[in-house]
N, C-alpha and C positions, 0 to 999 in steps of 0.2 A: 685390617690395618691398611695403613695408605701406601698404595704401590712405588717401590722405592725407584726409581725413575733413573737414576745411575747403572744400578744393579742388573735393571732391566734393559737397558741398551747395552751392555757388557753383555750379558748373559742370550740376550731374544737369537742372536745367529745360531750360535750352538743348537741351542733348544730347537729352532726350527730346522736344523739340518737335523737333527734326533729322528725330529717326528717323523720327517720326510718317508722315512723307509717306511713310516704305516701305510704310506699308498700303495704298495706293494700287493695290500690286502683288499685295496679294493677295487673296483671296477666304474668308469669314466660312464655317465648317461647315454645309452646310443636310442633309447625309444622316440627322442628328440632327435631325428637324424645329424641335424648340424651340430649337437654337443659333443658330438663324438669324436669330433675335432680335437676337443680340447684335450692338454698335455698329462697324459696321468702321474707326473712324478712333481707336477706344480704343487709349489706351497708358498704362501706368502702371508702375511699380516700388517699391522699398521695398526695402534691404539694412541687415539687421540683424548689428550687428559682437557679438563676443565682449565685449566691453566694456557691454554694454547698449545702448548709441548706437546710433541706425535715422536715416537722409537718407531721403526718400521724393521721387517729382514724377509729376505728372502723375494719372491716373486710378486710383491706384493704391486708392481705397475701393471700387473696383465689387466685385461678387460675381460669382464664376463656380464651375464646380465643377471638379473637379479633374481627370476623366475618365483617361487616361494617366499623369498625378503617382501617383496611386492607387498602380500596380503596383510603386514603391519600398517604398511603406510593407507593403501586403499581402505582397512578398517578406520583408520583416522581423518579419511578425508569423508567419508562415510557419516561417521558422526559427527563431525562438523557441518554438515550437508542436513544430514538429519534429524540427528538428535537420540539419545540413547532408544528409549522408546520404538522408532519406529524402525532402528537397527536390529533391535535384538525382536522382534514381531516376528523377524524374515530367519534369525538365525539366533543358535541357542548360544550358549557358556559353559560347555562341560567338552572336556577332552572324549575322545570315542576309543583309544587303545589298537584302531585298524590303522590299515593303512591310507596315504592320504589321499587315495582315490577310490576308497570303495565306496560302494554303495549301500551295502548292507544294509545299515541302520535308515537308512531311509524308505525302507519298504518292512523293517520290522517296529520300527517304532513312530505313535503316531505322533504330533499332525506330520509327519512325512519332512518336518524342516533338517535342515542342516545341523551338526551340534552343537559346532562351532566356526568363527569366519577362519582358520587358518587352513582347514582342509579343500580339499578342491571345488566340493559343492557350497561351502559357505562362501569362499571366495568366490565364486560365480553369482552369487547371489549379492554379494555388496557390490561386484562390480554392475551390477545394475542399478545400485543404490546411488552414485554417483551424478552428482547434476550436472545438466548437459541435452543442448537439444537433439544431436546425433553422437554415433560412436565415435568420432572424431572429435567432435567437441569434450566429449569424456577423456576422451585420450589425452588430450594437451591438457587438460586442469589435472590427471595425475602426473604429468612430464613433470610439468611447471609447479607442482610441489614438492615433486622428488628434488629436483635444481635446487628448490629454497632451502631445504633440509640439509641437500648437503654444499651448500654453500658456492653453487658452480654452476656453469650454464652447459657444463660438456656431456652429462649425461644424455643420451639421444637412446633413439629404439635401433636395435637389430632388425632389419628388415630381414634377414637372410634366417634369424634362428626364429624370427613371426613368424615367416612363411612355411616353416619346417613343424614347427609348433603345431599351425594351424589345416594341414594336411594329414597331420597323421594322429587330430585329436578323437581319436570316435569313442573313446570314455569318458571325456568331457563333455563330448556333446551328446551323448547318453545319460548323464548326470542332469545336464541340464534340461532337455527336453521332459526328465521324469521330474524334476521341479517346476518344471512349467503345466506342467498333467495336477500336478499336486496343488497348482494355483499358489506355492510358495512364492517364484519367482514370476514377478508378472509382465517384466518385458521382452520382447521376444526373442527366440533364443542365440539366432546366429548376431544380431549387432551386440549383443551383452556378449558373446565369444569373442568377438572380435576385441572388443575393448581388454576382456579380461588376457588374451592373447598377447595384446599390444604388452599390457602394463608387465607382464611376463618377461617380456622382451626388451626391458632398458638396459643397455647397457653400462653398465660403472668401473671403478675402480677400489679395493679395500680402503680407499681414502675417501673415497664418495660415504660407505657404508659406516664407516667409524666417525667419521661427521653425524649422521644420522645418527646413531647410535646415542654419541654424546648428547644429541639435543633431548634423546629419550631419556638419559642418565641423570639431565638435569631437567627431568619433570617438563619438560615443552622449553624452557627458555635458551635460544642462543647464549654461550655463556660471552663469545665476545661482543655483543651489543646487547645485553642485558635484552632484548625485546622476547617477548613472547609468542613462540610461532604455532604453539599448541595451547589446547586446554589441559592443565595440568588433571584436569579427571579424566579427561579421553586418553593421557600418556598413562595412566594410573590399568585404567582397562586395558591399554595395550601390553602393554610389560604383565600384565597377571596372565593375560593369554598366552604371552613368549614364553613363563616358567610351566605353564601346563597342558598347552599344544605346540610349542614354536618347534620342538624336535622332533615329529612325528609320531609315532608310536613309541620310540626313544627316551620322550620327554619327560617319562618318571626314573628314568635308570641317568640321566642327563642332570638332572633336579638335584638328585644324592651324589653325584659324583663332581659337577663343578657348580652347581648351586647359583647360577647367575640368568637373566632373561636371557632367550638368545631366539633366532630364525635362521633357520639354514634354505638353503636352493638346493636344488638338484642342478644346477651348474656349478656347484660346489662352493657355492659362499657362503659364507657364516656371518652374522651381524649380531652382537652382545654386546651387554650393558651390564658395567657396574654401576650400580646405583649411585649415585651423589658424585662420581670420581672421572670416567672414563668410557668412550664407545671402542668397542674392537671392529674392526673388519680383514675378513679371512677369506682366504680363496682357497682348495686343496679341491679339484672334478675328481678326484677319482673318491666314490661313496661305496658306502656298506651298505648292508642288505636291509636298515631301515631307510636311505636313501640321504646320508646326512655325510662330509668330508668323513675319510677315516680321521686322516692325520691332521685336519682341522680340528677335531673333535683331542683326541690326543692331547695337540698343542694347548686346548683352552683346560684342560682337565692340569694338564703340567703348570700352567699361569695360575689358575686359581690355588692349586695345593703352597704351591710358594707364595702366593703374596694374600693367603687368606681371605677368597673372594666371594665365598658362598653366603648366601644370605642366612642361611640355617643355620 
């Protein structure tokens, strides 16, 4: 049913001060040294409808970056860049049920690709999909599409959680040099870290994300200027990925329980989409133990049971 929109801004404070206490249960990112920063009892949201209209509550101005969100967008610029084809060559389409940094399946199953682009090795490997004559070059065409997506020029990179990112990545870049052994990924390892590092590291707001969100909820098109910023096949791929890798190992227990596309960070953001209606964006750092906000998670499980949002 269509989200009652009064209802919802009467109600969204309560509900997020509800949630709030599931952060209690979980634990803020510290293998990122500088995420550990961030406030374990933050929660905030913001869902921006087709209509224009945004309800927001709660902490919902902090900045975080996007870290995991990322791998939606860079799959998109990716195939734009390439074309299905030579996307899915590098990287498969099946969820793997581990966690989103193992390796396992990559040394148990052959040809040794990735299984999908939201885990860490697939994302590594689109981020070298990327056109661009150096990492810097890469870097500013993912800036400069995240900006268009969400309607803003403020989004910028964290230098400070890069740099943290990229000091203490030696599973990543164990990931990748075994894709580069496998002749999966063929550019080399450290300027493809670098880029995939950077795009890690943009910084936004749950206003930035539910913008984004929206443009995926209506199939690629801006809905305030009717223009088309996506291929409505490439949103179609993205959002089947969000329902069956976007939550990590999560994302079958996540499917049955609120039923809508979604990508979480391990900086604790949340980005989902209802189809045809509305983009969410959520922040809640302190995660559970598959790496996803508790009380984000909570909050959107609470939002869909009330306003009937599962696709199923």
């Amino acid at each position: 049913m269509p989200t009652d929109f009064q209802h919802l801004s009467e109600q969204l404070p309560g509900w997020v001060q509800e949630c709030r206490a599931y952060a209690a249960e979980g634990r803020v990112a510290t293998y990122i040294p500088e995420l550990a920063h961030a406030p374990q009892q933050a929660l905030g949201i913001i869902l921006h409808h087709k209509s224009g209209r945004t309800v927001s509550a709660g902490d919902c101005g902090m900045p975080f970056t996007l870290q995991s969100i990322s791998k939606v967008f860079t799959l998109l610029l990716a195939l734009m860049d390439r074309g299905e084809q030579a996307v899915f060559e590098k990287v498969g389409m099946e969820p793997t049920g581990d966690v989103f940094n193992s390796m396992l399946k990559l040394e148990l199953v052959q040809p040794g690709k990735p299984f999908n682009p939201l885990i860490n090795a697939g994302a590594i490997v689109i981020s070298s999909l990327i056109r661009g004559d150096t990492p810097e070059r890469k870097s500013e065409r993912i800036l400069s599409f995240i900006r268009e997506l969400a309607g803003d020029d403020t989004p910028s990179f964290n230098d400070s959680v890069y740099r943290s990112e990229a000091a203490t990545a030696n599973r990543n870049r164990s990931l990748a040099y075994f894709l580069k052994d496998n002749k999966v990924l063929d550019e080399d390892v450290e300027p493809t870290l670098e880029v995939y590092f950077k795009q890690c590291a943009i910084e936004v707001t749950c206003a930035h994300i539910a913008r984004m969100g929206l443009v995926l909820a209506n199939d690629g098109v801006d809905p305030s200027s009717g223009r088309e910023l996506l291929p409505k096949r490439f949103v179609r791929i993205a959002k089947s990925f969000m329902v069956t890798c976007g939550m990590y190992n999560a994302s079958g227990e996540f499917a049955i329980q609120v039923g809508i596309p979604a990508k979480s960070g391990v900086a604790g953001g949340i980005l989902a989409v209802v189809p045809g209606e509305l983009g969410v964006g959520i922040i809640g750092p302190a995660l559970n133990d598959k790496g996803n906000s508790t009380a984000g998670v909570h909050l959107l499980k609470r939002l869909s049971e009330q306003y009937d949002w599962s696709m199923f």
